[in-house]
C-alpha positions in Angstrom: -10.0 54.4 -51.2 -10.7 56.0 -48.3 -14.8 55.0 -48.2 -13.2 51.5 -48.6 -11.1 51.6 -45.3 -14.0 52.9 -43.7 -16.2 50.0 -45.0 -13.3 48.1 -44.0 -13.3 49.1 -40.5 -17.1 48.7 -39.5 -16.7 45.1 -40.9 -13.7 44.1 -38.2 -14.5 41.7 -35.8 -12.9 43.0 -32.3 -10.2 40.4 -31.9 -9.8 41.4 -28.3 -11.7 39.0 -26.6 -9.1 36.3 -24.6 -10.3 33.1 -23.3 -10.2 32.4 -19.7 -6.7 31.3 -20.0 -5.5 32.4 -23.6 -3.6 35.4 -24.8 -5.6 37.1 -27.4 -4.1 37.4 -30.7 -1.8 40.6 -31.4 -2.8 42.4 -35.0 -1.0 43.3 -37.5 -1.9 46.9 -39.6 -1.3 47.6 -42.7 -1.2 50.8 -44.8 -3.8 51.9 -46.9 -4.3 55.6 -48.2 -6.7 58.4 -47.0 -7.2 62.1 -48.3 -3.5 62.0 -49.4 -2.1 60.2 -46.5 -1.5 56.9 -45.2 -4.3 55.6 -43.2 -3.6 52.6 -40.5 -5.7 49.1 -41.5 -6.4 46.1 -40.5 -6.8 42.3 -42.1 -10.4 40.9 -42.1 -10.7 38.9 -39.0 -13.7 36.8 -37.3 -14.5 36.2 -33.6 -14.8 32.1 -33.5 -17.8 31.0 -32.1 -15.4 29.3 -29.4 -14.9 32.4 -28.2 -18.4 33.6 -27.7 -19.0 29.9 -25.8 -16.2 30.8 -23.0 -17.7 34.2 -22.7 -21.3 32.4 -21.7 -19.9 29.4 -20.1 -17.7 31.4 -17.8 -17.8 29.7 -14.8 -15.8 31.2 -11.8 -12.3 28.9 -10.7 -10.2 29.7 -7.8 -6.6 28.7 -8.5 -5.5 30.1 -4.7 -6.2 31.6 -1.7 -3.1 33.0 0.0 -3.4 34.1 4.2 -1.7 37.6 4.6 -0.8 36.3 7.8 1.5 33.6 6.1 3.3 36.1 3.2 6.2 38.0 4.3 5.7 41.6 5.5 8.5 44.5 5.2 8.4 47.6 6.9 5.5 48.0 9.5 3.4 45.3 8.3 2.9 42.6 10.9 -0.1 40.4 11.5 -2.8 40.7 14.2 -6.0 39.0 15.5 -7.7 41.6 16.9 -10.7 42.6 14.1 -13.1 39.8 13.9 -14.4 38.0 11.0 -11.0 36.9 9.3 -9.9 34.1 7.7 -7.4 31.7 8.7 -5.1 32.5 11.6 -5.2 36.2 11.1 -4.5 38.7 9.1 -2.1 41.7 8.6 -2.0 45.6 9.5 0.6 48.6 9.8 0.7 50.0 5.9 1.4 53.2 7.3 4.5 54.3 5.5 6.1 53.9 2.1 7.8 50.6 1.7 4.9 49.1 4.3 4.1 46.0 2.4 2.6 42.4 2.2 4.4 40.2 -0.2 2.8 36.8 -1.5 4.5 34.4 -3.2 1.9 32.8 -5.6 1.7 29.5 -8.3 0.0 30.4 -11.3 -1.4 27.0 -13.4 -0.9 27.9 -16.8 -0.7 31.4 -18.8 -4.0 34.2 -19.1 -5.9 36.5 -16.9 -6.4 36.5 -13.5 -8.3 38.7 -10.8 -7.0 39.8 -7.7 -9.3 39.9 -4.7 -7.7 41.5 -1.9 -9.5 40.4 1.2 -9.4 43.5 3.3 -10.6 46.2 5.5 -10.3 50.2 5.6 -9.5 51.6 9.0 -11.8 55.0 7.8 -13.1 55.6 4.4 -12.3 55.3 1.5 -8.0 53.8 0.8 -6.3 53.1 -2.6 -3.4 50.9 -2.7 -0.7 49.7 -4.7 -0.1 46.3 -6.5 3.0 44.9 -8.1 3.4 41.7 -9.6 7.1 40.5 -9.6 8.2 44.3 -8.7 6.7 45.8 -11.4 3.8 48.5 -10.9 0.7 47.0 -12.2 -2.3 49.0 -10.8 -3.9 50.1 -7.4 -7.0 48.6 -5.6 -9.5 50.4 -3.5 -11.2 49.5 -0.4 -13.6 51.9 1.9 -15.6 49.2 3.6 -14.9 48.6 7.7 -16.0 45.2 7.5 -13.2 42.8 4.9 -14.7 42.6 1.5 -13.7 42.3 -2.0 -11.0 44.8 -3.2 -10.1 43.6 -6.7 -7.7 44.0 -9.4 -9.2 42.5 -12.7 -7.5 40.5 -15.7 -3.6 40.5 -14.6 -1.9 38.3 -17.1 0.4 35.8 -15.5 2.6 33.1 -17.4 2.4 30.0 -15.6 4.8 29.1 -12.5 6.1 31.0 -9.5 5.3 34.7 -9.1 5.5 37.8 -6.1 1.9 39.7 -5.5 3.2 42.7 -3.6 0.6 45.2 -1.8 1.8 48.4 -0.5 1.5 51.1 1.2 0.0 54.5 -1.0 -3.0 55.7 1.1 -2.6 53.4 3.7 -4.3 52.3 6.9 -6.0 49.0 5.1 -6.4 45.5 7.2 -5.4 43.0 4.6 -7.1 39.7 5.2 -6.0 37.0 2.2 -5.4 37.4 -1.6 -8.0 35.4 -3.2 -6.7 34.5 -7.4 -9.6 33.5 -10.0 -9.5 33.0 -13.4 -10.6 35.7 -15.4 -14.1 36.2 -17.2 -13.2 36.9 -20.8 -14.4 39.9 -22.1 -17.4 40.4 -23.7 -17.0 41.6 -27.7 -19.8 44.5 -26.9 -17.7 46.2 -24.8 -16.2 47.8 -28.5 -19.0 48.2 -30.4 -20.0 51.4 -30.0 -22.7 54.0 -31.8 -21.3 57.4 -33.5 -25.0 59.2 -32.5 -23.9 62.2 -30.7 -26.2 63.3 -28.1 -27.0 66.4 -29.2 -29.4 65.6 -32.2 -28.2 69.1 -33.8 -24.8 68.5 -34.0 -22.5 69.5 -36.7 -21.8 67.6 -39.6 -18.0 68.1 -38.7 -18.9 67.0 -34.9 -20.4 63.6 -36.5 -17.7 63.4 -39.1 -15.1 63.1 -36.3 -17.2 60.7 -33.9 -17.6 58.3 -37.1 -13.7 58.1 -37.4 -13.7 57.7 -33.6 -16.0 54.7 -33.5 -14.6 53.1 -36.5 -11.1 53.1 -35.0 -12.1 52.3 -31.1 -10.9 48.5 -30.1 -8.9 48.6 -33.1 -6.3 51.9 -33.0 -5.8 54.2 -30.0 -5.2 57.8 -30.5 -2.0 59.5 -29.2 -2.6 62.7 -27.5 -0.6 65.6 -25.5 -1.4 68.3 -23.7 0.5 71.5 -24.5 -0.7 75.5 -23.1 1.1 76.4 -26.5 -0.3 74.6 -29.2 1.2 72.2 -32.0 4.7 74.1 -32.0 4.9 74.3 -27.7 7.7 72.2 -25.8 5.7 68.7 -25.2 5.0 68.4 -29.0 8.3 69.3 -30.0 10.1 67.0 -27.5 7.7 64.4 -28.8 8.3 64.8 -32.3 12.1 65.0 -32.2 12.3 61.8 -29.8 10.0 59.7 -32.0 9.7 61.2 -35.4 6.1 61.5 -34.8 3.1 64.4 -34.2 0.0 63.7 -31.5 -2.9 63.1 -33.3 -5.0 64.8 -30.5 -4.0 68.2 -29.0 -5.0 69.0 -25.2 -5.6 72.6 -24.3 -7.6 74.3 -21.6 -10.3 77.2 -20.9 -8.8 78.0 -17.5 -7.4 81.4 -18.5 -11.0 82.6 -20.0 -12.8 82.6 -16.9 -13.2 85.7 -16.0 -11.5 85.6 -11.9 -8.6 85.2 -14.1 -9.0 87.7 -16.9 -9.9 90.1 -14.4 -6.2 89.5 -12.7 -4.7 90.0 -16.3 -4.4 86.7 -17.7 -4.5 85.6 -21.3 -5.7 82.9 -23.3 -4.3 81.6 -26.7 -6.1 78.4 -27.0 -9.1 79.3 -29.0 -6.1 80.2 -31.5 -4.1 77.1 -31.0 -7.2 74.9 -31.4 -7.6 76.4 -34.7 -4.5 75.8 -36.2 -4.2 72.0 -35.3 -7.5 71.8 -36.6 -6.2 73.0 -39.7 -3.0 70.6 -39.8 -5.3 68.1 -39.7 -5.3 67.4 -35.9 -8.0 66.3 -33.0 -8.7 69.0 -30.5 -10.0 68.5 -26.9 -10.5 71.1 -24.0 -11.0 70.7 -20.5 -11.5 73.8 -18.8 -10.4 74.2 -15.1 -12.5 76.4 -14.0 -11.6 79.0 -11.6 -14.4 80.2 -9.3 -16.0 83.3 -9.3 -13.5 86.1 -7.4 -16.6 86.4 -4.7 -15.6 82.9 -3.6 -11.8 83.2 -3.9 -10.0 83.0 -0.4 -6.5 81.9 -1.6 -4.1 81.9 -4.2 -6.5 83.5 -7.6 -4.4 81.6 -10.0 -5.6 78.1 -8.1 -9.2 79.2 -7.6 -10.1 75.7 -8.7 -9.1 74.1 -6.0 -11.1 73.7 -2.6 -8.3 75.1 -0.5 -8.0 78.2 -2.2 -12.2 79.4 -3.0 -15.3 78.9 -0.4 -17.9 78.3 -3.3 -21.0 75.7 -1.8 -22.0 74.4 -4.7 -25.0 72.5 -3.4 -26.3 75.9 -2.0 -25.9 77.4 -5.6 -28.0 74.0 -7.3 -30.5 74.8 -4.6 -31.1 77.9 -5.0 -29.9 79.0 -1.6 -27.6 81.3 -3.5 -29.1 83.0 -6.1 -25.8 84.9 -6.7 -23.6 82.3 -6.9 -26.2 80.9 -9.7 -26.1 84.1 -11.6 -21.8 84.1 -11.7 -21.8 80.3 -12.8 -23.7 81.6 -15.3 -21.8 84.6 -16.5 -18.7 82.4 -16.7 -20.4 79.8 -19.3 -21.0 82.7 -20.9 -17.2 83.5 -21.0 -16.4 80.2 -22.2 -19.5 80.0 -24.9 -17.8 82.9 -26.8 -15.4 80.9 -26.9 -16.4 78.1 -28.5 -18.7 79.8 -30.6 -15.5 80.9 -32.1 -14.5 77.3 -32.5 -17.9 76.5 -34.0 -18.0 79.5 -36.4 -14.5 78.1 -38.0 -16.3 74.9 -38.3 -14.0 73.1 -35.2 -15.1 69.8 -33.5 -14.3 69.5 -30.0 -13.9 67.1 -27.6 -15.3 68.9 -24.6 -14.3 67.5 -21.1 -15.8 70.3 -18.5 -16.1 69.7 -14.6 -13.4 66.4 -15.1 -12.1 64.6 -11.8 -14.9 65.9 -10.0 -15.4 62.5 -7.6 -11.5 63.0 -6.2 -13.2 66.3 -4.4 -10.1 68.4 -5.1 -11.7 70.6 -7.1 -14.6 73.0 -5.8 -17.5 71.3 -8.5 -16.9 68.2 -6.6 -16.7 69.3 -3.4 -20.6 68.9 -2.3 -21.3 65.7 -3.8 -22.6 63.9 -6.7 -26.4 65.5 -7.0 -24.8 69.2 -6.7 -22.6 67.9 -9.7 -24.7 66.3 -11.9 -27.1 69.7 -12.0 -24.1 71.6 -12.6 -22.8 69.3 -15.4 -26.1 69.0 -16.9 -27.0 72.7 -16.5 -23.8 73.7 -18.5 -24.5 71.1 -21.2 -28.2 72.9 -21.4 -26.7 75.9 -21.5 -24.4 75.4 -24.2 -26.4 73.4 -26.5 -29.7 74.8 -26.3 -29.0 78.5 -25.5 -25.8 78.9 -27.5 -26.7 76.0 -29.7 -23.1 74.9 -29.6 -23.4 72.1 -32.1 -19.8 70.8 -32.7 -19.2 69.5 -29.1 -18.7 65.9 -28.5 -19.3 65.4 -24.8 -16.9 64.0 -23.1 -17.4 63.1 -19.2 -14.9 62.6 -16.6 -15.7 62.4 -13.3 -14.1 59.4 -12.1 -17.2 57.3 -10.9 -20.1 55.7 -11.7 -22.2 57.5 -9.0 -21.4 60.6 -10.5 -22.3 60.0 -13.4 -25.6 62.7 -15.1 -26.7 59.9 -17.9 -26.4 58.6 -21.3 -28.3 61.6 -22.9 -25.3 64.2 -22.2 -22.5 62.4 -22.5 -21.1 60.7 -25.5 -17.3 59.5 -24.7 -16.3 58.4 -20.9 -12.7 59.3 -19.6 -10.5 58.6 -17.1 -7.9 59.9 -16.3 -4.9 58.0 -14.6 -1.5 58.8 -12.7 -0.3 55.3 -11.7 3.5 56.6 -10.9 6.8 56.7 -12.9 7.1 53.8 -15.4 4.4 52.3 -14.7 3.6 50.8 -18.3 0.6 48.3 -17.5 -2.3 48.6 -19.5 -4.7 49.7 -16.4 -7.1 46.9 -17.7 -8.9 46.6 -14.5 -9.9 50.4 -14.5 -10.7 50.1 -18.4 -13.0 47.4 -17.3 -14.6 49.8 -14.4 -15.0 52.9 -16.0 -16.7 50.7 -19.2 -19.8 49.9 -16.7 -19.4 53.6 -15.8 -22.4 54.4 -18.7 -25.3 52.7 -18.9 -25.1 51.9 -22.3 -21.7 51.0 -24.4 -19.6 54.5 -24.7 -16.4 55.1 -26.0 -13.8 54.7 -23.2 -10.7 57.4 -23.3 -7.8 58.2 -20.7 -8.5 61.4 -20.6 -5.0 62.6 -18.6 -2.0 60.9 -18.2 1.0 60.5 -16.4 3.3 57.6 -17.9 2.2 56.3 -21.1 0.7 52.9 -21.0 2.4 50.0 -23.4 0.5 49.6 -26.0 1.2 46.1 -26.3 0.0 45.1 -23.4 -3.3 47.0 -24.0 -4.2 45.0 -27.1 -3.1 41.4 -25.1 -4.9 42.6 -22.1 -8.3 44.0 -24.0 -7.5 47.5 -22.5 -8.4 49.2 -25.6 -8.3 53.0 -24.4 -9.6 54.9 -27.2 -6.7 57.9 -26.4 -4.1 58.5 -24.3 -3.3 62.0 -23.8 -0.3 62.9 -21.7 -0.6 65.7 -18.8 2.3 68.8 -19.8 5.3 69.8 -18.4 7.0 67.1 -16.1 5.7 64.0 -17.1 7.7 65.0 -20.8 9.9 67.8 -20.3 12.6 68.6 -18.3 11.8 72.1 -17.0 15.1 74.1 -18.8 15.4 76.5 -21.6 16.4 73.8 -23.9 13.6 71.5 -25.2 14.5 68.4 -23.5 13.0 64.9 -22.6 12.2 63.7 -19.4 12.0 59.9 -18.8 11.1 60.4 -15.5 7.7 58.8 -16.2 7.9 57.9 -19.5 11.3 56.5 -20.6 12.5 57.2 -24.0 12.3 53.8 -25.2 8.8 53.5 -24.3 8.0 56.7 -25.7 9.3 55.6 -28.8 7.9 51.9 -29.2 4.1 54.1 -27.8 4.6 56.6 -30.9 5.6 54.1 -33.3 3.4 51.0 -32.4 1.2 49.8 -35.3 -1.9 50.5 -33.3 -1.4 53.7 -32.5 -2.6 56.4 -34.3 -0.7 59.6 -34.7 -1.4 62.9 -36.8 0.5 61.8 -39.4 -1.8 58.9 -39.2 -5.1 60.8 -39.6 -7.6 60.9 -42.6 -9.0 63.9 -44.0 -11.9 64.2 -40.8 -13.4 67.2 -42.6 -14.4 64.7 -45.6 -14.9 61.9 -43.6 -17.5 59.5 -44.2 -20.9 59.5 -41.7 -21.9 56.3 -39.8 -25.4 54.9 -41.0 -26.3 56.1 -37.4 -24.7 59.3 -37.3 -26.6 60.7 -40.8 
């Protein structure tokens, strides 16, 4: 049965693909049965030919231009002449402080997608901002150019009348020119259809076992996924599990207390342990590894030496060769981490590996001397681990927030992101799933890496935001911090927890087919 599910799945049609001004049909799974448990399927649909029309006839339609000058302005906004090269009579400045805003009332012809170009300026650099359609959290935009250009937020879905646009005030210090609303362009189908080859040519049959259930599923299921420090039976999972009745298919864990700065200061690490056992209960694993710097470069706290504030590591003088040293340690602490997942690979464990994640956000110090210094570490580490320590059950996953950054198709196999939109904030982040897709040059698997809030599911299917995971950061964002094992809703209230957990397109552990017998992909053989 379960060869036929899998036959099934490769024959699916994505039916995520809306017309310019049509809701895409929601699916409807059904159970089917998989090494001994039930195994989430789909009916047999087709993509009309309709559909493939609007995608090549898409032709661009403005349905309004709105002058910030003429919305209505809370806080310091207020409006102001004195930059050249605006539209209309003006435009609006002062988002400065929380609750700074610009709020447009808007008329929306008839339901489906819309973009939102926000006209505007940054006073300095790069600025993110927030959007909310009818007071309800919906995304931020980004703007770093001095000059007013293009700042958009794709495929909003609006039903047809009188709506708020609201933009406000998170980093600030923006000149906001006009909202400019387009129909959207539908999406294109080959945005799912996506190749289980791994990019490592020697990877293990278990490695390509998982990445064929992975593609089968992605456009069709998302995974569910926590993090937890203490494995299956830790706090998050157990919250989880007694508010929804349900396990995480995928469990988070982290390298960061097997590099060696922090072994030498006395910690411990259990994952290696923890990965093993979910792998056993049938469970997804994936690591990230925060890496603390070397003790040479540490300057502040030890137990935050992966943060710039706290190390004075120059990373670009290490790729160049400047500091040979500094080389050699980078070195020795791969090592640390290749024993590792040696151990991982000798018990026969697939791993999604997600090393050197966020780095663009410059917070951390392998992102701290720009892209090129980055993309020699990132591909030196992958060297390192698959050709020296021929680390075969890796599946590659990048995440470092930006297409600039990225080191290219031949070492990377999945794309994250990952995303902390605020508390309840529920959208499907369809305008970032849409950026970080063109993130690859060719079509990759597109996950949310980290989490804060847990998008609605719901809304991903409508919207076409098919994230291929969702795995939830630890501690606050599900657990109040007491003795007792409690929820917090403080980003993720309990009802949406529940509806996430139990949604029909969501895959959970209780959900997953036997991955150590699953079938190979024609191209993953």
């Amino acid at each position: 049965m379960q060869r036929e599910i899998e036959a099934h799945l490769r024959g699916i049609m994505i039916p995520f693909i809306a017309g310019a001004l049509m809701v895409p049909m929601l699916l409807t799974a059904l159970g089917g049965c998989g090494a001994g448990e039930d195994t989430k399927r789909l009916p047999e649909t087709e993509q009309s030919e309709s559909e493939d029309d609007r995608y090549e006839e898409y032709i661009p339609q403005t349905v309004g231009i709105y002058e910030a000058e003429d919305a209505e302005f809370s806080g310091n906004v207020k409006d102001s002449k004195s930059k050249k090269s605006y539209s209309g009579k003006g435009y609006a400045e002062g988002f400065q402080e929380d609750g700074d805003a610009c709020i447009f009332t808007v008329e929306i012809p008839y339901d489906g997608f819309y973009d939102l170009n926000f006209i505007s300026a940054s006073s300095g650099g790069e600025k993110h901002n927030y959007v909310m359609v009818d007071d309800e959290r919906i995304g931020t935009v980004r703007v770093d150019e001095s000059s007013f250009s293009d700042s958009i937020l794709a495929r909003v879905y609006f039903t047809a009348g009188t709506h708020t646009v609201s933009y406000s005030k998170y980093w600030g210090w923006i000149y906001l020119d006009n909202l400019t609303i387009t129909v959207s362009k539908p999406i294109d189908s080959a945005v799912y259809e996506v190749s289980a080859k791994l990019c490592n040519e020697n990877a293990s049959e278990s490695a390509r076992r998982l990445m064929s259930y992975l593609c089968d599923i992605y456009g069709t299921y998302i995974l569910s996924g926590q993090n937890c420090d203490t494995g299956m039976y830790g706090k998050e999972f157990q919250v989880i599990n007694n508010t929804t009745g349900k396990t995480p298919a995928v469990l988070g864990l982290d390298f960061m207390e097997y590099s060696p700065s922090r072994v030498e200061n006395g910690s411990l690490g259990y994952a290696t342990e923890h990965a093993v056992n979910f792998w056993e209960k049938g469970g997804i694993v994936t690591f990230c590894w925060h890496w603390n710097a070397p003790a040479k470069y540490l300057t502040g706290k030890w137990y935050s030496g992966f943060y710039v504030e706290h190390t004075n590591i120059d990373l670009e003088a290490i790729m160049s060769g400047r500091d040979e040293e500094g080389y050699e340690l980078l070195l020795a602490d791969m090592d640390a981490i290749a024993k590792q997942l040696q151990i991982l690979q000798e018990a026969d464990v697939p791993v999604l590996f997600r090393p050197l994640h966020e780095a663009s956000g410059g917070w951390f110090w392998w992102g701290a001397y720009g892209a090129d210094a980055y993309k020699k570490l990132y591909i030196l580490l992958y060297e390192k681990l698959t050709y020296e320590y021929e680390l075969n059950n890796l599946i590659w996953v990048w995440n470092g927030q930006s297409r600039d950054w990225y080191p290219g198709d031949e070492y990377v196999d999945i794309v994250g992101e990952d995303i902390y939109p605020g508390e309840k904030v529920y959208a499907s982040q369809i305008s970032k799933y849409l950026e970080v897709v063109s993130y690859a040059d060719s079509i990759k698997p597109v996950y949310m890496t980290e989490n804060g809030c847990i998008f609605d599911p719901g809304l991903a299917i409508r919207d076409g935001a098919m994230w291929g995971m969702w795995c939830t950061w630890s501690g606050e964002f599900v657990c109040k911090d007491t003795a007792i094992f409690t929820l917090s809703e403080q980003y993720t209230e309990k009802e949406m927890l529940i509806k996430a957990y139990t949604h029909e397109n969501v895959i959970t552990l209780e959900d997953l087919p036997d991955l150590k017998n699953y079938s190979l992909r024609d191209e993953a053989r």
